[in-house]
C-alpha positions in Angstrom: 216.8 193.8 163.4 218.5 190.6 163.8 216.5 187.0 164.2 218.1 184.1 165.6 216.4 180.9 165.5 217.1 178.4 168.6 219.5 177.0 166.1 221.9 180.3 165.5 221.6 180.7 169.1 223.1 177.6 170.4 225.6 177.5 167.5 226.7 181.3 168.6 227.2 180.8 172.1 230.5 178.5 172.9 230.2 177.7 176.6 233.6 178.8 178.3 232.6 182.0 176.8 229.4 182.4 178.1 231.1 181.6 181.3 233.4 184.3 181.1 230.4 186.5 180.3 228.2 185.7 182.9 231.5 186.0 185.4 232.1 189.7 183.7 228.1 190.6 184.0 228.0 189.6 187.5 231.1 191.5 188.4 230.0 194.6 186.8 226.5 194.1 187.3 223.1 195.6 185.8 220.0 197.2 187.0 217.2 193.9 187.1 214.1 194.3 188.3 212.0 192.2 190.0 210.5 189.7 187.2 206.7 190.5 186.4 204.0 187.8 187.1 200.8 188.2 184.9 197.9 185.7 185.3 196.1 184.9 182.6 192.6 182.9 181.6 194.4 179.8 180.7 198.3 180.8 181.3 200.9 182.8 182.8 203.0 186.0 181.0 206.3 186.4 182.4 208.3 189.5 181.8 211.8 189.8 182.8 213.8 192.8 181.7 217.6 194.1 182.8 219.6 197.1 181.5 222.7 198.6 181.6 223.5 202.0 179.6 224.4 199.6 176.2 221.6 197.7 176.0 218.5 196.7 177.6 216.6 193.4 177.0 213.3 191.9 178.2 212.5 188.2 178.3 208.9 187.3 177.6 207.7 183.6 178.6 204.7 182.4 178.6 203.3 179.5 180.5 200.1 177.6 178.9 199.8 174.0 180.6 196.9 172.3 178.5 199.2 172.9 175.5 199.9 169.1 176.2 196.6 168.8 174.6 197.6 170.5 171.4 201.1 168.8 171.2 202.8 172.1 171.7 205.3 172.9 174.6 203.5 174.2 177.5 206.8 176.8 177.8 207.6 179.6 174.8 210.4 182.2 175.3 211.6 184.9 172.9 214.6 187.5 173.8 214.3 191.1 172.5 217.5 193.3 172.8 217.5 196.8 172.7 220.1 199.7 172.3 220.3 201.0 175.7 220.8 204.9 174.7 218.0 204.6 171.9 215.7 202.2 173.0 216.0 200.7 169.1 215.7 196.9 168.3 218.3 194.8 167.7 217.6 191.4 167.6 214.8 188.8 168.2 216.6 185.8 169.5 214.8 182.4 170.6 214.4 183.0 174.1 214.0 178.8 175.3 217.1 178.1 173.7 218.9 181.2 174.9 217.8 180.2 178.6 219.1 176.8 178.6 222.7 177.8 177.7 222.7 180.5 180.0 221.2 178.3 183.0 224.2 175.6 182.5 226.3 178.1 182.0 225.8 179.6 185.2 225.9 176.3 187.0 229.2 175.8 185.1 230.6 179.6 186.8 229.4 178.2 190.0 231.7 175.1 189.8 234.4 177.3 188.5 234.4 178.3 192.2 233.1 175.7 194.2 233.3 172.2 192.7 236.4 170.0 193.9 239.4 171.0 191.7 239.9 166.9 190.7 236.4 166.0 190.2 236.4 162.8 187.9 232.6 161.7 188.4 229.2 163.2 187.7 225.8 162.3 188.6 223.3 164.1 186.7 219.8 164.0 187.8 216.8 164.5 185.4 216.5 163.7 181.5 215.2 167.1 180.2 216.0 169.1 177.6 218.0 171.4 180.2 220.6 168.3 181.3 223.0 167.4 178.1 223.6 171.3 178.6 224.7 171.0 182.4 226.2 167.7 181.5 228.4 169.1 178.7 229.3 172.3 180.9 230.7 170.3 183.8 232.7 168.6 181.5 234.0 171.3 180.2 234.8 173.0 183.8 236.4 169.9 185.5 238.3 167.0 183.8 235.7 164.5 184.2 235.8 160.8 183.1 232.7 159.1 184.1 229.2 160.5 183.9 226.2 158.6 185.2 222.2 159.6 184.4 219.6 159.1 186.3 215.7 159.4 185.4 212.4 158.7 187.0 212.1 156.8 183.8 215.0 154.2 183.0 214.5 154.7 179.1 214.8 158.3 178.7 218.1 158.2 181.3 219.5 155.1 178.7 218.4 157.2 175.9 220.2 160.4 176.7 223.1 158.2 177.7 223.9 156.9 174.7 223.2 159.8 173.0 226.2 162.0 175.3 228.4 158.6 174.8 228.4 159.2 171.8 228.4 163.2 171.3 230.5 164.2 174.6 233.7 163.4 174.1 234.3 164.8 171.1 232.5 168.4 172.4 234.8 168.5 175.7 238.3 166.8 173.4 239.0 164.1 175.8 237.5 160.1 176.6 234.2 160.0 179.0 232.1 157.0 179.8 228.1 157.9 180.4 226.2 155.4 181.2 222.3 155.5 183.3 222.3 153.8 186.7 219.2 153.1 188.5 220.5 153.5 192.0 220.2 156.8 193.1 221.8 156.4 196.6 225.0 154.6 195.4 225.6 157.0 192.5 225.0 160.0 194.8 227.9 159.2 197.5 230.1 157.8 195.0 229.9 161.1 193.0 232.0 164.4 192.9 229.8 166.4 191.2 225.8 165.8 191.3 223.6 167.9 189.3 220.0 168.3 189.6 217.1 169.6 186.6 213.8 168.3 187.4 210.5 169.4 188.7 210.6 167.5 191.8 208.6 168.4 194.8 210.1 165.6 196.7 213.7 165.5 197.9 216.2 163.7 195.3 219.6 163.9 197.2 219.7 162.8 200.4 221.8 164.5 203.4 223.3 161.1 204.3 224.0 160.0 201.0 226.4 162.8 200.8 230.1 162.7 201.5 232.8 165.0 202.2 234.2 167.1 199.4 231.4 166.9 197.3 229.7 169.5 195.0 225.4 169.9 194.6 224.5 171.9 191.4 220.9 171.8 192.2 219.1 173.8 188.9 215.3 172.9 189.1 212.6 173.3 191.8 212.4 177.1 191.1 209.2 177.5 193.2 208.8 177.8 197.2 207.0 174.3 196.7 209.4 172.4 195.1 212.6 170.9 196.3 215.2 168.6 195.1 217.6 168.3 198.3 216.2 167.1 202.2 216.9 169.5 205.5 220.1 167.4 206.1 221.7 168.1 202.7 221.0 171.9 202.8 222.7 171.5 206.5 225.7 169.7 205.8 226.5 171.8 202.7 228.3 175.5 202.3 225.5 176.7 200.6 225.2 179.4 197.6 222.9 180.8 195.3 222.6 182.5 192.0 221.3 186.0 193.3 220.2 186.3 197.1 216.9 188.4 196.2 216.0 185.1 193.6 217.1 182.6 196.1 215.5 184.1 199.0 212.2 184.3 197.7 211.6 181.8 195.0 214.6 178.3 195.4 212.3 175.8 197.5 215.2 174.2 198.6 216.3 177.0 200.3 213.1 178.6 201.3 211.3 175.7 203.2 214.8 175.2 205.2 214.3 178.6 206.5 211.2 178.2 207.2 211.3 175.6 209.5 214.5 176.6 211.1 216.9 174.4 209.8 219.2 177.1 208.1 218.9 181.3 208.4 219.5 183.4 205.9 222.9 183.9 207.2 223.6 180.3 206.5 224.0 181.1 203.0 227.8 181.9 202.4 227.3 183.9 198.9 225.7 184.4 195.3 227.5 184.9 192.5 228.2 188.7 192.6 229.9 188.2 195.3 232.1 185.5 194.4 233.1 187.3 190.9 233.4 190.5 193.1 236.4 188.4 195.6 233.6 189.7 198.6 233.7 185.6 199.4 235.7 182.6 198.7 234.7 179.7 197.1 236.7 176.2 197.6 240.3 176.8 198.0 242.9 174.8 196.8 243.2 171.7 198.8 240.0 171.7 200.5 239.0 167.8 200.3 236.3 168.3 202.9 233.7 170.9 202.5 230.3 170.2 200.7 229.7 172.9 198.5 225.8 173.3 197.5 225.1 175.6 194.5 221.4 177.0 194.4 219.8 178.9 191.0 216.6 180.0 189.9 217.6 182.3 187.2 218.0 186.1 186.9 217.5 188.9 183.8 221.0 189.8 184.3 222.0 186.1 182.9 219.7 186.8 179.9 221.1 189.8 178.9 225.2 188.6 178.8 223.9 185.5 176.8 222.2 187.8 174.1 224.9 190.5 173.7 227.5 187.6 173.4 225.0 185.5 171.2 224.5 188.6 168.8 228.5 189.8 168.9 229.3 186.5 167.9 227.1 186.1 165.0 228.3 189.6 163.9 231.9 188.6 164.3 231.0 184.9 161.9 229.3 187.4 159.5 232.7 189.7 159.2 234.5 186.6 158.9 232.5 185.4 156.2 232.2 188.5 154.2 235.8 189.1 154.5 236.5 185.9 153.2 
Protein backbone atom coordinates (compact mmCIF):
# COMPACT_ATOMS: atom_id res chain seq x y z
CA UNK A 1 0.00 0.00 0.00
CA UNK A 2 1.02 3.38 -1.04
CA UNK A 3 1.64 6.51 1.60
CA UNK A 4 1.63 9.89 0.45
CA UNK A 5 2.50 12.57 2.78
CA UNK A 6 0.64 16.10 2.29
CA UNK A 7 3.93 16.82 0.50
CA UNK A 8 3.70 13.91 -2.40
CA UNK A 9 0.22 14.85 -2.61
CA UNK A 10 0.43 18.39 -3.59
CA UNK A 11 3.55 17.73 -5.69
CA UNK A 12 1.38 14.86 -7.71
CA UNK A 13 -1.57 16.68 -8.46
CA UNK A 14 -0.96 19.57 -11.26
CA UNK A 15 -4.03 21.63 -11.25
CA UNK A 16 -5.40 21.78 -14.96
CA UNK A 17 -5.34 18.15 -14.51
CA UNK A 18 -7.22 17.84 -11.60
CA UNK A 19 -9.62 20.00 -13.45
CA UNK A 20 -9.98 17.84 -16.23
CA UNK A 21 -10.55 15.07 -13.66
CA UNK A 22 -13.01 16.42 -11.62
CA UNK A 23 -14.82 17.57 -15.13
CA UNK A 24 -14.51 13.73 -16.33
CA UNK A 25 -15.79 12.40 -12.57
CA UNK A 26 -18.66 14.59 -12.72
CA UNK A 27 -19.63 13.74 -16.21
CA UNK A 28 -19.47 10.12 -15.54
CA UNK A 29 -20.37 10.26 -12.17
CA UNK A 30 -20.14 7.86 -8.99
CA UNK A 31 -22.38 6.33 -6.37
CA UNK A 32 -21.78 9.02 -3.02
CA UNK A 33 -23.61 8.62 -0.22
CA UNK A 34 -24.78 10.94 2.02
CA UNK A 35 -21.59 11.91 4.33
CA UNK A 36 -21.78 10.35 7.93
CA UNK A 37 -21.98 12.67 11.04
CA UNK A 38 -20.67 10.98 14.31
CA UNK A 39 -20.66 12.99 17.61
CA UNK A 40 -18.23 12.52 19.80
CA UNK A 41 -17.22 13.34 23.78
CA UNK A 42 -14.99 16.20 22.69
CA UNK A 43 -15.15 16.03 18.68
CA UNK A 44 -16.83 15.17 15.52
CA UNK A 45 -15.89 11.78 13.08
CA UNK A 46 -16.76 12.48 9.61
CA UNK A 47 -16.93 9.67 7.11
CA UNK A 48 -17.33 10.37 3.51
CA UNK A 49 -17.04 7.44 1.11
CA UNK A 50 -17.78 7.23 -2.91
CA UNK A 51 -17.33 4.26 -5.42
CA UNK A 52 -17.38 3.44 -8.73
CA UNK A 53 -16.62 -0.36 -9.97
CA UNK A 54 -12.50 0.71 -9.97
CA UNK A 55 -12.10 1.93 -6.80
CA UNK A 56 -13.81 2.99 -3.74
CA UNK A 57 -12.39 5.49 -1.22
CA UNK A 58 -13.61 6.90 2.14
CA UNK A 59 -12.55 10.18 3.70
CA UNK A 60 -12.13 10.24 7.48
CA UNK A 61 -12.04 13.81 9.19
CA UNK A 62 -12.08 14.47 12.37
CA UNK A 63 -13.05 17.61 14.09
CA UNK A 64 -11.56 18.30 17.82
CA UNK A 65 -11.89 22.21 18.63
CA UNK A 66 -9.82 22.48 22.05
CA UNK A 67 -6.86 21.13 20.01
CA UNK A 68 -6.02 25.02 19.98
CA UNK A 69 -5.09 24.18 23.49
CA UNK A 70 -2.57 21.53 22.54
CA UNK A 71 -1.17 23.59 19.51
CA UNK A 72 -2.51 21.00 17.08
CA UNK A 73 -4.96 21.73 14.17
CA UNK A 74 -8.43 21.42 15.30
CA UNK A 75 -9.02 19.57 11.53
CA UNK A 76 -7.16 15.97 10.54
CA UNK A 77 -8.02 14.25 7.27
CA UNK A 78 -6.54 11.04 5.84
CA UNK A 79 -7.72 9.37 2.28
CA UNK A 80 -7.87 5.62 1.98
CA UNK A 81 -8.35 4.16 -1.60
CA UNK A 82 -9.56 0.88 -2.31
CA UNK A 83 -9.73 -1.46 -5.39
CA UNK A 84 -13.27 -1.35 -6.16
CA UNK A 85 -13.59 -5.24 -7.38
CA UNK A 86 -11.41 -6.47 -4.21
CA UNK A 87 -12.00 -4.19 -1.65
CA UNK A 88 -7.83 -4.25 -1.18
CA UNK A 89 -5.82 -1.15 -0.06
CA UNK A 90 -4.09 0.95 -2.12
CA UNK A 91 -2.88 3.89 -0.76
CA UNK A 92 -3.05 6.08 2.46
CA UNK A 93 -2.85 9.60 1.13
CA UNK A 94 -2.98 12.89 3.46
CA UNK A 95 -6.50 13.56 3.32
CA UNK A 96 -6.12 17.82 4.46
CA UNK A 97 -3.90 18.34 1.76
CA UNK A 98 -5.70 16.23 -0.77
CA UNK A 99 -9.03 18.35 0.14
CA UNK A 100 -7.53 21.62 -0.53
CA UNK A 101 -6.45 20.93 -4.06
CA UNK A 102 -9.47 19.33 -4.93
CA UNK A 103 -11.72 22.27 -3.31
CA UNK A 104 -9.77 24.95 -5.61
CA UNK A 105 -9.90 22.80 -8.14
CA UNK A 106 -13.39 22.55 -8.31
CA UNK A 107 -13.89 26.35 -7.97
CA UNK A 108 -11.32 26.51 -10.86
CA UNK A 109 -14.02 23.86 -13.17
CA UNK A 110 -16.64 26.19 -12.09
CA UNK A 111 -15.00 29.34 -13.68
CA UNK A 112 -14.06 27.16 -16.58
CA UNK A 113 -17.83 27.62 -17.20
CA UNK A 114 -19.01 30.58 -15.60
CA UNK A 115 -16.34 33.27 -14.93
CA UNK A 116 -16.09 36.24 -17.70
CA UNK A 117 -13.92 34.85 -20.57
CA UNK A 118 -11.40 38.33 -20.09
CA UNK A 119 -11.33 38.41 -16.46
CA UNK A 120 -8.09 40.47 -15.56
CA UNK A 121 -8.77 41.17 -11.73
CA UNK A 122 -9.29 38.95 -8.63
CA UNK A 123 -10.39 39.66 -5.25
CA UNK A 124 -9.78 36.98 -2.89
CA UNK A 125 -11.35 36.98 0.34
CA UNK A 126 -9.89 35.13 3.47
CA UNK A 127 -6.09 34.31 4.38
CA UNK A 128 -6.31 30.58 5.06
CA UNK A 129 -4.45 27.85 4.20
CA UNK A 130 -7.36 27.01 1.52
CA UNK A 131 -6.71 30.70 -0.56
CA UNK A 132 -3.12 30.57 -2.30
CA UNK A 133 -4.77 27.32 -3.80
CA UNK A 134 -7.94 29.22 -5.20
CA UNK A 135 -5.72 32.12 -5.90
CA UNK A 136 -3.25 30.07 -8.05
CA UNK A 137 -6.27 28.14 -9.74
CA UNK A 138 -8.01 31.24 -11.06
CA UNK A 139 -4.89 32.27 -12.43
CA UNK A 140 -4.45 29.48 -14.04
CA UNK A 141 -8.17 29.34 -15.55
CA UNK A 142 -8.33 33.10 -16.66
CA UNK A 143 -5.47 35.41 -17.75
CA UNK A 144 -5.39 37.44 -14.83
CA UNK A 145 -3.06 40.41 -14.04
CA UNK A 146 -3.92 41.87 -10.73
CA UNK A 147 -4.81 40.03 -7.64
CA UNK A 148 -5.93 41.83 -4.44
CA UNK A 149 -6.25 39.98 -0.75
CA UNK A 150 -8.32 40.85 1.75
CA UNK A 151 -8.28 39.67 5.53
CA UNK A 152 -10.05 40.38 8.75
CA UNK A 153 -6.48 40.87 9.77
CA UNK A 154 -4.37 43.39 7.53
CA UNK A 155 -1.05 41.42 8.42
CA UNK A 156 -1.89 37.94 7.38
CA UNK A 157 -3.61 39.57 3.95
CA UNK A 158 0.06 41.61 3.49
CA UNK A 159 1.77 38.42 4.39
CA UNK A 160 0.18 36.08 1.96
CA UNK A 161 0.58 38.84 -0.58
CA UNK A 162 3.94 39.00 -0.70
CA UNK A 163 4.27 35.63 -0.47
CA UNK A 164 1.96 34.96 -4.02
CA UNK A 165 3.98 38.15 -5.45
CA UNK A 166 6.56 36.50 -5.22
CA UNK A 167 5.59 32.67 -5.96
CA UNK A 168 2.58 33.26 -8.66
CA UNK A 169 3.89 34.27 -11.51
CA UNK A 170 6.28 31.92 -12.03
CA UNK A 171 3.53 28.92 -11.11
CA UNK A 172 0.81 30.44 -13.76
CA UNK A 173 4.20 31.58 -16.57
CA UNK A 174 3.03 35.10 -16.96
CA UNK A 175 3.48 38.86 -14.83
CA UNK A 176 0.76 39.34 -11.83
CA UNK A 177 0.68 42.03 -9.30
CA UNK A 178 -0.88 40.90 -5.69
CA UNK A 179 -1.10 43.19 -3.38
CA UNK A 180 -3.79 43.39 0.19
CA UNK A 181 -6.27 46.21 0.14
CA UNK A 182 -8.24 47.04 3.05
CA UNK A 183 -11.38 48.23 1.33
CA UNK A 184 -13.55 45.62 0.85
CA UNK A 185 -16.39 47.49 -1.04
CA UNK A 186 -14.04 49.17 -3.64
CA UNK A 187 -12.13 46.00 -4.36
CA UNK A 188 -15.44 44.05 -4.68
CA UNK A 189 -17.06 46.23 -7.66
CA UNK A 190 -13.93 46.81 -9.25
CA UNK A 191 -13.28 43.01 -9.42
CA UNK A 192 -13.99 40.32 -12.17
CA UNK A 193 -13.51 37.47 -10.22
CA UNK A 194 -14.13 37.46 -6.26
CA UNK A 195 -13.44 34.53 -4.24
CA UNK A 196 -14.52 33.74 -0.87
CA UNK A 197 -12.70 31.01 2.01
CA UNK A 198 -13.61 32.02 5.35
CA UNK A 199 -15.72 30.97 8.23
CA UNK A 200 -17.90 33.94 8.20
CA UNK A 201 -21.37 33.97 9.56
CA UNK A 202 -21.87 37.45 8.49
CA UNK A 203 -22.28 38.54 4.88
CA UNK A 204 -18.81 39.60 3.05
CA UNK A 205 -19.97 40.59 -0.42
CA UNK A 206 -22.49 42.86 -0.68
CA UNK A 207 -25.54 42.70 -3.39
CA UNK A 208 -24.85 46.41 -4.28
CA UNK A 209 -21.31 46.25 -4.38
CA UNK A 210 -21.70 43.95 -7.28
CA UNK A 211 -21.62 44.84 -10.90
CA UNK A 212 -22.62 43.40 -14.08
CA UNK A 213 -20.50 40.64 -15.54
CA UNK A 214 -18.98 39.60 -12.59
CA UNK A 215 -18.15 36.05 -11.13
CA UNK A 216 -18.72 34.97 -7.07
CA UNK A 217 -16.58 31.80 -6.21
CA UNK A 218 -17.98 31.65 -2.76
CA UNK A 219 -16.00 28.28 -1.01
CA UNK A 220 -16.50 28.62 2.77
CA UNK A 221 -19.59 28.98 5.05
CA UNK A 222 -20.32 25.17 4.56
CA UNK A 223 -22.99 25.19 7.37
CA UNK A 224 -26.83 26.31 7.29
CA UNK A 225 -25.48 29.12 9.76
CA UNK A 226 -22.90 30.53 7.97
CA UNK A 227 -22.84 32.84 5.00
CA UNK A 228 -20.51 34.86 3.16
CA UNK A 229 -22.89 36.64 0.46
CA UNK A 230 -26.28 39.09 1.64
CA UNK A 231 -30.12 38.22 0.12
CA UNK A 232 -29.35 40.82 -2.66
CA UNK A 233 -26.10 39.17 -3.95
CA UNK A 234 -27.70 35.65 -4.02
CA UNK A 235 -30.71 37.62 -6.11
CA UNK A 236 -28.87 39.44 -8.55
CA UNK A 237 -26.57 36.41 -9.36
CA UNK A 238 -27.21 33.18 -11.81
CA UNK A 239 -26.60 31.02 -9.15
CA UNK A 240 -24.83 27.40 -9.10
CA UNK A 241 -23.64 24.86 -6.86
CA UNK A 242 -21.22 22.01 -6.58
CA UNK A 243 -23.97 19.14 -6.10
CA UNK A 244 -27.69 20.17 -5.53
CA UNK A 245 -28.25 17.42 -2.63
CA UNK A 246 -24.82 19.34 -0.84
CA UNK A 247 -26.08 22.74 -1.67
CA UNK A 248 -29.52 22.22 -0.69
CA UNK A 249 -28.96 21.09 2.56
CA UNK A 250 -25.69 22.25 3.99
CA UNK A 251 -24.27 26.04 1.70
CA UNK A 252 -25.83 28.78 4.22
CA UNK A 253 -25.70 31.11 1.57
CA UNK A 254 -28.06 29.30 -0.25
CA UNK A 255 -30.07 27.80 2.45
CA UNK A 256 -31.17 30.84 4.60
CA UNK A 257 -32.19 32.57 1.07
CA UNK A 258 -34.68 29.88 0.74
CA UNK A 259 -35.72 30.06 3.73
CA UNK A 260 -36.94 33.34 3.91
CA UNK A 261 -38.15 33.58 0.39
CA UNK A 262 -35.69 35.42 -1.39
CA UNK A 263 -34.76 32.66 -3.93
CA UNK A 264 -36.52 28.86 -4.54
CA UNK A 265 -34.87 26.07 -5.28
CA UNK A 266 -35.63 26.59 -8.82
CA UNK A 267 -33.62 29.73 -8.70
CA UNK A 268 -30.55 27.74 -8.88
CA UNK A 269 -29.69 27.31 -12.70
CA UNK A 270 -27.25 24.12 -12.18
CA UNK A 271 -24.40 21.99 -10.29
CA UNK A 272 -21.73 20.77 -11.88
CA UNK A 273 -23.00 17.42 -13.27
CA UNK A 274 -25.00 19.18 -15.17
CA UNK A 275 -22.79 21.57 -16.62
CA UNK A 276 -20.10 18.79 -17.55
CA UNK A 277 -23.18 16.72 -18.79
CA UNK A 278 -24.23 20.02 -21.58
CA UNK A 279 -27.87 19.61 -19.46
CA UNK A 280 -27.13 23.61 -18.75
CA UNK A 281 -25.15 26.37 -20.02
CA UNK A 282 -22.74 28.33 -18.34
CA UNK A 283 -21.67 31.93 -19.59
CA UNK A 284 -21.63 32.08 -23.35
CA UNK A 285 -19.26 33.87 -25.26
CA UNK A 286 -20.00 37.53 -25.22
CA UNK A 287 -22.13 37.67 -22.22
CA UNK A 288 -20.71 41.03 -20.47
CA UNK A 289 -23.84 41.13 -18.24
CA UNK A 290 -24.85 38.22 -16.18
CA UNK A 291 -23.46 37.71 -12.57
CA UNK A 292 -22.54 34.34 -12.25
CA UNK A 293 -22.50 32.99 -8.46
CA UNK A 294 -20.70 29.66 -7.92
CA UNK A 295 -21.70 27.77 -4.54
CA UNK A 296 -19.61 24.54 -2.94
CA UNK A 297 -19.56 22.66 0.05
CA UNK A 298 -17.65 19.67 -1.11
CA UNK A 299 -18.67 16.17 -2.25
CA UNK A 300 -16.94 12.35 -1.90
CA UNK A 301 -17.02 12.23 -5.55
CA UNK A 302 -14.31 15.25 -5.66
CA UNK A 303 -12.20 13.12 -3.25
CA UNK A 304 -12.11 10.20 -5.04
CA UNK A 305 -10.78 11.85 -8.79
CA UNK A 306 -8.15 13.73 -6.70
CA UNK A 307 -6.77 10.33 -5.19
CA UNK A 308 -6.83 8.12 -8.36
CA UNK A 309 -5.10 11.01 -10.25
CA UNK A 310 -2.77 11.77 -7.11
CA UNK A 311 -1.77 7.97 -7.02
CA UNK A 312 -1.60 7.49 -11.18
CA UNK A 313 0.61 10.18 -11.13
CA UNK A 314 3.08 9.16 -8.63
CA UNK A 315 3.00 5.72 -10.35
CA UNK A 316 3.66 7.28 -13.74
CA UNK A 317 7.03 9.64 -11.83
CA UNK A 318 8.06 6.16 -10.39
CA UNK A 319 8.12 4.41 -14.11
CA UNK A 320 9.86 7.42 -15.28
CA UNK A 321 12.39 7.23 -12.69
CA UNK A 322 13.00 3.58 -12.87
CA UNK A 323 13.20 3.72 -16.53
CA UNK A 324 15.60 6.25 -16.36
Amino acid sequence: MRILSAEQVDAALDDLALIDRLEAAFRGGAEVPVRHHHRLPTGTLLLMPAWTSRHLGIKLVTVFPDNVTRSLPSVFGHYVLLDGGTGRSLALLDGTMLTKRRTACASGLAARYLAPFGARRLLMIGTGALAPHLVRVHAKVRPLREVEIWGRRPAQAAALADQLAASLPAAVGRPITVRAVNDRKAAVGEADIVSCATLSQEPLVEGAWLREGQHIDLVGAYTPEMRESDDKAVWRARIHVDTRAGALKEAGDIVQAIRNGTIDEDDVIADLFELTRSQQTGRLAGDDTSITLFKSVGTALEDLAAAELAIESCAGARRSSDAS
